[in-house]
N, C-alpha and C positions, 0 to 999 in steps of 0.2 A: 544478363540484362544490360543491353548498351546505353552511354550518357548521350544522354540527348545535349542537341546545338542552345547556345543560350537566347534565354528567356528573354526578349526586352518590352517591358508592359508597364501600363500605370496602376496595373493590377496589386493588391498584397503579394508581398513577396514574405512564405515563412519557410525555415528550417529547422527542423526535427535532429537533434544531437544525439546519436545513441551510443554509447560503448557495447562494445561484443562484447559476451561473457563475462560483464563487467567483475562479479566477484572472483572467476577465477583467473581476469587478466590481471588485476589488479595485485593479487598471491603472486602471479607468476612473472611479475615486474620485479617483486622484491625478494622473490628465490634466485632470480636471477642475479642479483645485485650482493646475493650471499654466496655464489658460485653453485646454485642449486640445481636441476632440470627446473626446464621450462614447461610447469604443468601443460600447456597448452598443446603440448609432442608428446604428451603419453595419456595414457588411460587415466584421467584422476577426477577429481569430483571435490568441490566445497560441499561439506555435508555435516550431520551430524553422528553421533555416539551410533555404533551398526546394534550394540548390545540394547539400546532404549527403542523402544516403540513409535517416539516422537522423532529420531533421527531420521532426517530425509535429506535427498539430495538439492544441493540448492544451486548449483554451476555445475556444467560438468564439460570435458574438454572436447572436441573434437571425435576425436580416437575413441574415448567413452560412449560415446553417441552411437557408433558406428556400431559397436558391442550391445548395442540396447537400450542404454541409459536410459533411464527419462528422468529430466524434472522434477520435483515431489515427488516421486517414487520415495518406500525406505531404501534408507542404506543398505538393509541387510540384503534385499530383492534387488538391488544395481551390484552388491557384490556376488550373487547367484550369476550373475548373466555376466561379468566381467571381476573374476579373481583375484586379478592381480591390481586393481586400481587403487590408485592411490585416495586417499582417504584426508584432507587438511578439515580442520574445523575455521568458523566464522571466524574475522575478527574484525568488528565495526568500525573502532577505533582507528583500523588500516583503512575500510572501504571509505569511512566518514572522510578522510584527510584528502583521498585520491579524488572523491565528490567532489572537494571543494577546489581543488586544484585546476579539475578540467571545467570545470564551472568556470573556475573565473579567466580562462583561456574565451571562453564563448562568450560570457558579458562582454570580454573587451573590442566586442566587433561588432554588438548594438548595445543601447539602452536597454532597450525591452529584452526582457530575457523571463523567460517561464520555468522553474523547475517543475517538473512536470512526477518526475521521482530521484532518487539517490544517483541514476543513471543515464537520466534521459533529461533533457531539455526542449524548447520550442524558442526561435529566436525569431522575434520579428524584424526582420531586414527591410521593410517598406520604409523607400524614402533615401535606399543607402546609395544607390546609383550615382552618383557621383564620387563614392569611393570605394564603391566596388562595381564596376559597370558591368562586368562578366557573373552573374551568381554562382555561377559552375564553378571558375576559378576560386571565387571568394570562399567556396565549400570544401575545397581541394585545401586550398591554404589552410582553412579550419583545422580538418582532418589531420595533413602533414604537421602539421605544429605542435598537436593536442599529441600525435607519434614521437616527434622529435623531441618533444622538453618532456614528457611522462612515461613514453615507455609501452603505449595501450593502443589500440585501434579504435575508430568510432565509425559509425555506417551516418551519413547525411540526408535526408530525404527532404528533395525540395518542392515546393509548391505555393498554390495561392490558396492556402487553409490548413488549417491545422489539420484536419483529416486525412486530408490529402499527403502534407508531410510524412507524418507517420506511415501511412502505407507505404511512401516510397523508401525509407528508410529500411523499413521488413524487407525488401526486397532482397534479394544475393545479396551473398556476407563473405568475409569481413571485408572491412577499410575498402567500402565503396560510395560513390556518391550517385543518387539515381532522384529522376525527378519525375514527378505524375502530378501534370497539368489539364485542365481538366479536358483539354482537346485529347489527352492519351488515355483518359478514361476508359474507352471502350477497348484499346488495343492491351491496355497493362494490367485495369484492373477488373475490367465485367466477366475475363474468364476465369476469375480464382473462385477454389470453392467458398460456396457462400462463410462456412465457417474464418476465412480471415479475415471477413470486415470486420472492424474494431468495435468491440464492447460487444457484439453477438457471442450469447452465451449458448453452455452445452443446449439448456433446454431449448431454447429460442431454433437453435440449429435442425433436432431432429425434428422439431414441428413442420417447418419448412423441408427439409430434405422430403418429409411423409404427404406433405403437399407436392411436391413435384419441383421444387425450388434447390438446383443443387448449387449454384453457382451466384456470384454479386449480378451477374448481369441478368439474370433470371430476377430476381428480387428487385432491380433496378425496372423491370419492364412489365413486374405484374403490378395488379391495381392495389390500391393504396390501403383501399378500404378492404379486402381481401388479408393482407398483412396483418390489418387492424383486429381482423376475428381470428385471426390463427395466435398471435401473439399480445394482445393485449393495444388499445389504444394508442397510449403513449408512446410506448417502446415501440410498435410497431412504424408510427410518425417518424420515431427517431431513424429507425434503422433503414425505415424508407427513403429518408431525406440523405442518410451516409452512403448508399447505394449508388446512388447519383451526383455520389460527391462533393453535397451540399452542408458544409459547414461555417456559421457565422461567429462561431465563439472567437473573442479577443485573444490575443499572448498578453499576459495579465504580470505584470512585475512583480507585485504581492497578492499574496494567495488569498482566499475568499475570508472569513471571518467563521471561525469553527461553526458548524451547528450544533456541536455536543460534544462530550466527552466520554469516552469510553475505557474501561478495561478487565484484561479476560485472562487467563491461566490455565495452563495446559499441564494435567502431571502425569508421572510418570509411576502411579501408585492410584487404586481406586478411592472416591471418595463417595462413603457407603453411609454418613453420620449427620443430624444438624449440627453436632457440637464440630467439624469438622469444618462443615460449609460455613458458619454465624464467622470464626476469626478470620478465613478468607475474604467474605463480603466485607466485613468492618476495614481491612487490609484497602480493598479496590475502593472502596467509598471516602475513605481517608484521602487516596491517591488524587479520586476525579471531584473531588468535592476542594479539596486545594489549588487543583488548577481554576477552577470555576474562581475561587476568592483571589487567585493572581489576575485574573482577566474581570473583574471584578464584575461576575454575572450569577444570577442565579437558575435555577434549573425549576422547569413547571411539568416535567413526566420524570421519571424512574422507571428502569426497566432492566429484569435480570431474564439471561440465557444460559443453557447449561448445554452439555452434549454429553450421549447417555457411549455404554464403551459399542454400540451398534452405528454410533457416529451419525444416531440422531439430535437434530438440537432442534430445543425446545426454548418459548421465550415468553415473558410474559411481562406486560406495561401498565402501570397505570398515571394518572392525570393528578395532581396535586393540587390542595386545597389554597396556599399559597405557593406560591415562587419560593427558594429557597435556597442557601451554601451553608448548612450545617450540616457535618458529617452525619450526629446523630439521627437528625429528621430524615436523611436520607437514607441511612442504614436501616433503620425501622421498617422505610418504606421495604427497603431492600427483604428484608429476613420474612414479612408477610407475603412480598411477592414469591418468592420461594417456598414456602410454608403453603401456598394456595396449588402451586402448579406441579412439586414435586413426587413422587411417589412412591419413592425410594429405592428407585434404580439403582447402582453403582454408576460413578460422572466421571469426566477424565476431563471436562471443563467447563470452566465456572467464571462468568463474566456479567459484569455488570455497566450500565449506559445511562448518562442523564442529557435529557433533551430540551428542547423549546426553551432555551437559552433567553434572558432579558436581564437587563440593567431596571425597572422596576422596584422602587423600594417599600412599596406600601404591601400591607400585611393587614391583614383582621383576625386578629387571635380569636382562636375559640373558647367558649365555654370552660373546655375541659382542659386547656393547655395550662404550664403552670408557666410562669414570667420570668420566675425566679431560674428556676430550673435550665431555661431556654437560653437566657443569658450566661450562666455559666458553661453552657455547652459552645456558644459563639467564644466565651473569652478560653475559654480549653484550645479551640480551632485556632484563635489569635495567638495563643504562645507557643505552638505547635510550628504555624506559619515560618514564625519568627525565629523561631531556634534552626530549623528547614533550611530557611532563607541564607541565614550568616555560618550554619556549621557544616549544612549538607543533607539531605533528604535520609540519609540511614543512622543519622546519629541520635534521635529521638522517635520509640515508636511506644502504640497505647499500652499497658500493661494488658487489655484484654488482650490483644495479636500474639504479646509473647506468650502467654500463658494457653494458645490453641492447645488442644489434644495432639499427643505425640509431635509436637512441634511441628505441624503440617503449615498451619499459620505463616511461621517465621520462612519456613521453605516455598511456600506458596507467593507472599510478597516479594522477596528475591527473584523469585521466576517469571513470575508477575513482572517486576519494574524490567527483567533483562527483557522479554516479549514485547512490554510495551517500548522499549527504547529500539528492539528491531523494527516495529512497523514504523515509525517515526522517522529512524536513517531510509528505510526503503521510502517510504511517500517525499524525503525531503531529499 
């Protein structure tokens, strides 16, 4: 894919930041640094445990790929297709430090700066032409620098929309810089199969492949409202308008304002009991119901998911009578939504969600509520908080959690906070 001559417009000008193989460049920066190989020259893979069911691969190198690898594959099925690969497990604490390192290489050439996830940014350069008049060069620099002081590659994709960035960034790899404007629209991006336009999902894809739609420029040139019955309304609008390159979303400097709170638990042992699932849920309600009282909101739905070991999941919601951040009112809610939908499958995960988020403080107790009771469970929450706050999140937990059947509970919140602190480093 050749760099195109540079851009001069009164047009948005954005850049898409991506690291290659960000977790296993990142390992292989600091094997390096130990006199190690360079995972990125043999067969290896960021992954997990080959022996557990939940180990899968999360990076994999070059050489690995070539052999088969894929992505989320297990472990154990990447080492069926490639024997000798090398096998490193996560380490956030390293990927977190490198995040912020190449982060803050790219703030320093706008304000506006988006993380977009642990690896990837959107920089909006509109406006910067006077000190960087070339964008091409200014992306090279980027690139070369974030090389030179770190150790890692990054692929640049320029353009006038965030959509557009990212696409061109996907393009040929590593440590390249490629730009899709939207005059190149038709030459770079209408003959890729449809499946790489962004946020086009499996199912969204075979729909269309099964309509005759294989490719973005196929999809860009059928009607709109066609789209609309194959894939749904919305999505359909959405994916129509990405087709044609048409994106108005901002590079946003801080990120939106949560809509919810969520958390979920994956294990490695079936969970066949109520008395099994009840200190789990109490564990994730404790979790999301603390964050809500730091952010100081309260929640107006609950809503618990499970996935059975056929890796169906199952979810069920309902609407509260007031708004709410007491762990217990929301645990309650929790154990009956579960109690209604479950049927005693064996689960391999167990997650719970609270939504429709307000600041809101009025309440109308009912009838049946007790005052006394209610208050005590807020000041339980209140010293909970506060021990949290000043000792550390694992130095205080309920006596129900500890006391779960065969200590699933205490194993279950551990895995629990380690899962939720990986989706957390990946979005941030």
């Amino acid at each position: 894919m050749r760099e195109e001559q540079t851009k001069t417009t009164t047009e948005r000008l954005i850049f898409h930041v991506d690291v290659n193989s960000a977790f296993l460049s990142w390992e292989s920066v600091r094997r390096i640094q130990e006199g190690l190989p360079d995972l990125r020259d043999i067969p290896a893979c960021i992954g997990g445990d080959p022996t557990k069911r939940t180990g899968i691969v999360v990076a994999k190198s070059i050489p690995a790929k070539k052999c088969g690898v894929q992505t989320g594959e297990p472990v154990a099925m990447a080492l069926r297709k490639c024997p000798n690969m090398v096998i490193v497990p996560s380490d956030f604490d390293l990927y977190v430090r490198c995040s912020r390192a190449f982060k803050k290489i790219c703030a320093s050439y706008t304000p506006v700066m988006e993380s977009f996830s642990i690896d990837e940014v959107f920089l909006d350069m509109t406006g910067t032409s006077l000190l960087y008049p070339d964008p091409i060069a200014a992306a090279h620099e980027i690139k070369d620098r974030i090389y030179e002081e770190l150790g890692f590659t990054v692929n640049i994709g320029i353009s006038t929309n965030k959509l557009l960035a990212k696409m061109a960034s996907d393009f040929e790899k590593p440590n390249k810089v490629h730009t899709l404007f939207p005059e190149e629209i038709p030459e770079k991006m209408w003959p890729l199969p449809v499946r790489e336009l962004l946020f086009l999902g499996k199912a969204s894809e075979k729909k269309l492949i099964k309509a005759g739609i294989r490719t973005i420029g196929d999809l860009a040139h059928a009607r709109e409202a066609d789209i609309q019955t194959l894939i749904g309304k919305k999505n359909g609008h959405q994916l129509y308008q990405y087709a044609r390159g048409i994106d108005d979303s901002p590079v946003k400097a801080q990120p939106d304002e949560a809509k919810g709170f969520s958390a979920e638990t994956t294990f490695n042992e079936d969970i066949i009991s109520i008395e099994q699932v009840n200190p789990i849920l109490l564990a994730q309600c404790d979790i999301v119901a603390a964050r809500m009282r730091r952010k100081k909101k309260k929640c107006t739905s609950v809503s618990v998911t499970f996935r059975t070991l056929e890796f169906r999941n199952r979810s069920h919601q309902t609407k509260l009578p007031n708004a709410t951040d007491v762990t217990d009112e929301i645990y309650h809610c929790a154990k009956q939504l579960f109690r209604e939908s479950w049927k005693g499958e064996p689960l391999r995960l167990i997650g719970i969600a609270v939504t429709g988020l307000t600041e809101d403080d009025f309440e109308q107790l009912s009838l049946f509520e007790d005052p006394e009771k209610k208050e005590k469970s807020r000041k339980l929450d209140a010293a909970l908080d506060a021990i949290r706050q000043k000792y550390g999140n694992d130095k205080v937990t309920r006596a129900s959690i500890l006391n779960g059947t065969q200590g699933i509970a205490r194993k279950a919140k551990a895995q629990m906070k380690n899962d939720d602190n990986i989706r957390k480093n990946i979005k941030h």
